[in-house]
N, C-alpha and C positions, 0 to 999 in steps of 0.2 A: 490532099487531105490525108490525113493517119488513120489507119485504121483503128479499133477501139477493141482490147480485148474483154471478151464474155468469161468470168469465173465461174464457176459452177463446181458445188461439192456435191462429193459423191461419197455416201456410209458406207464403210464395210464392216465388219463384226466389230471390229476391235478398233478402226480409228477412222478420222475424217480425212480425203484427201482431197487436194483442190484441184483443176483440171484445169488447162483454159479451153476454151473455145471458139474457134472463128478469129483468131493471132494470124496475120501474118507475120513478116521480120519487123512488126514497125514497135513503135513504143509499146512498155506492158505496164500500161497505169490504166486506172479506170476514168472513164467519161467527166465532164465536171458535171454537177447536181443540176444544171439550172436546163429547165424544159423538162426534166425528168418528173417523175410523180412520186412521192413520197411515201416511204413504208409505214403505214400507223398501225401495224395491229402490233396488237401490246406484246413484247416478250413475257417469255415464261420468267421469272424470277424467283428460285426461291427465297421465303422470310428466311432470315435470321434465326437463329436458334441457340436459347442458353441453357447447358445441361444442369436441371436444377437439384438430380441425383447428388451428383457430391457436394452440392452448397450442401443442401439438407443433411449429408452427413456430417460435415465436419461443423455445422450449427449444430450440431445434435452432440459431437463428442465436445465440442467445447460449452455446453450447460450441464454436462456430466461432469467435465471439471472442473468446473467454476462449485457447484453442487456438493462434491467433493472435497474441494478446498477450503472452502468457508466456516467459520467457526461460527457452531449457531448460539447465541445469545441469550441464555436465560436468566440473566440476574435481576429483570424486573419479577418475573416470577420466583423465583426462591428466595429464602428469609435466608440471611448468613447467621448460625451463631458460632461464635468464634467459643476456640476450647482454652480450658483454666489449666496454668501453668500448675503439677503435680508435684514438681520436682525442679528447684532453682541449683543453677552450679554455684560450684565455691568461688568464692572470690581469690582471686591472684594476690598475692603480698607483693606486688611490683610497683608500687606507689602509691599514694591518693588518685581517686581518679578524677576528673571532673564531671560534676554532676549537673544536670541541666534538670529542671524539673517545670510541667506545664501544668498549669492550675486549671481548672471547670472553666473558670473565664476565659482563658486563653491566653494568660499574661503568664510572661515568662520568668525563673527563676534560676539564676550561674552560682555556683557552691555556696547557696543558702541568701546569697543577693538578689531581690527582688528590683527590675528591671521597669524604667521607668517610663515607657511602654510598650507594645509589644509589636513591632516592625521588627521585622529581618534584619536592617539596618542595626536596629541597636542591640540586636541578639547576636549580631555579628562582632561590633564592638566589644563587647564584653567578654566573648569568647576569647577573640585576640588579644584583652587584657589579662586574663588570668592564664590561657594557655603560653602565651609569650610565641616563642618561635616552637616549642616542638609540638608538633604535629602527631606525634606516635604516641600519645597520650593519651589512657582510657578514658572514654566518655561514657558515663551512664545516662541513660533519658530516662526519667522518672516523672511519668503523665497519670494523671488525675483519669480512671474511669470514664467520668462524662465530658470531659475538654472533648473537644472537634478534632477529628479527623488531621484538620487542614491544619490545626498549631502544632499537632505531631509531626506533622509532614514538613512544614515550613522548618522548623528546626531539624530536621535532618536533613533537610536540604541544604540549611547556611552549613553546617556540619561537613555536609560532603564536598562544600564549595572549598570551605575553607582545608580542606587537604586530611581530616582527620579519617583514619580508614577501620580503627575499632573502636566502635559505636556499640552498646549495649543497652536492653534494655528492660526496666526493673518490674519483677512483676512479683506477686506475694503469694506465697505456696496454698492450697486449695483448703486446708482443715482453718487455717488462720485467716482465709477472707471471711468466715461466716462469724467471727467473735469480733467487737468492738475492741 
């Protein structure tokens, strides 16, 4: 028979060391489990732990930036009034320009041609008709007061599609808006 050796640890200050005990020269493995009696008291375990210091900081500097960054939004609350042209510049003697003009309706008008209706499409047409190939040819936008936003916008959109890059636009000096 072999004999069986006993481990046994011993604390000292600073580290654990293991001993045997009751070894002679025969094997140094431990017993097999079976007849033995089972250790059930519970280990010490410590939980787990997440340091929630620096989350909360760096949650805290990133709502500062975010806070920071963001453009705040007031246009449902403010009225815009837009301000009245004082002072129109001269006109350039460097050709006829072409003129686009937007009526209250929204229907479009090419150097005094009234356009037969008012899609992008056929405001693009006709621009290509009168402009031909140059491109570097003044365009005046002459809009009716109360026309919509969006017929402004849509013709300077086909405008900018189509390659033209001075665009002007017409407005009437301020003593001469109040007289018929």
């Amino acid at each position: 028979m072999a004999s069986w050796c006993r481990w046994r640890s011993t604390r000292s200050a600073w580290r654990t060391r293991w001993k045997r005990r009751g070894c002679a020269n025969g094997p140094h493995r431990r017993p097999p489990p079976s007849g033995h009696a089972v250790n059930l008291k519970p280990r010490r375990h410590e939980e787990p732990e997440i340091n929630v210091v620096s989350l909360i900081d760096v949650v805290l500097l990133l709502v500062v930036f975010f806070i920071l960054s963001s453009r705040f939004s007031d246009e449902g609350r403010l009225r815009v009034h837009l301000p009245h042209a004082s002072a129109v510049p001269g006109e350039k003697v460097s050709g006829e320009p072409l003129v686009v003009s937007v009526t209250q309706q929204g229907g479009y008008l090419v150097n005094g041609h009234e356009l037969i209706n008012s899609s992008p499409e056929t405001l693009r047409a006709a621009l290509l008709k009168e402009a031909g190939t140059n491109r570097g040819i003044r365009v005046t936008m002459r809009a009716d007061a109360r026309a919509t936003h969006q017929s402004v916008i849509t013709a300077m959109d086909v405008l900018g599609r189509l390659g033209f890059s001075e665009v002007n636009i017409a407005t009437v000096k301020e003593e001469a808006a109040g007289k018929p």
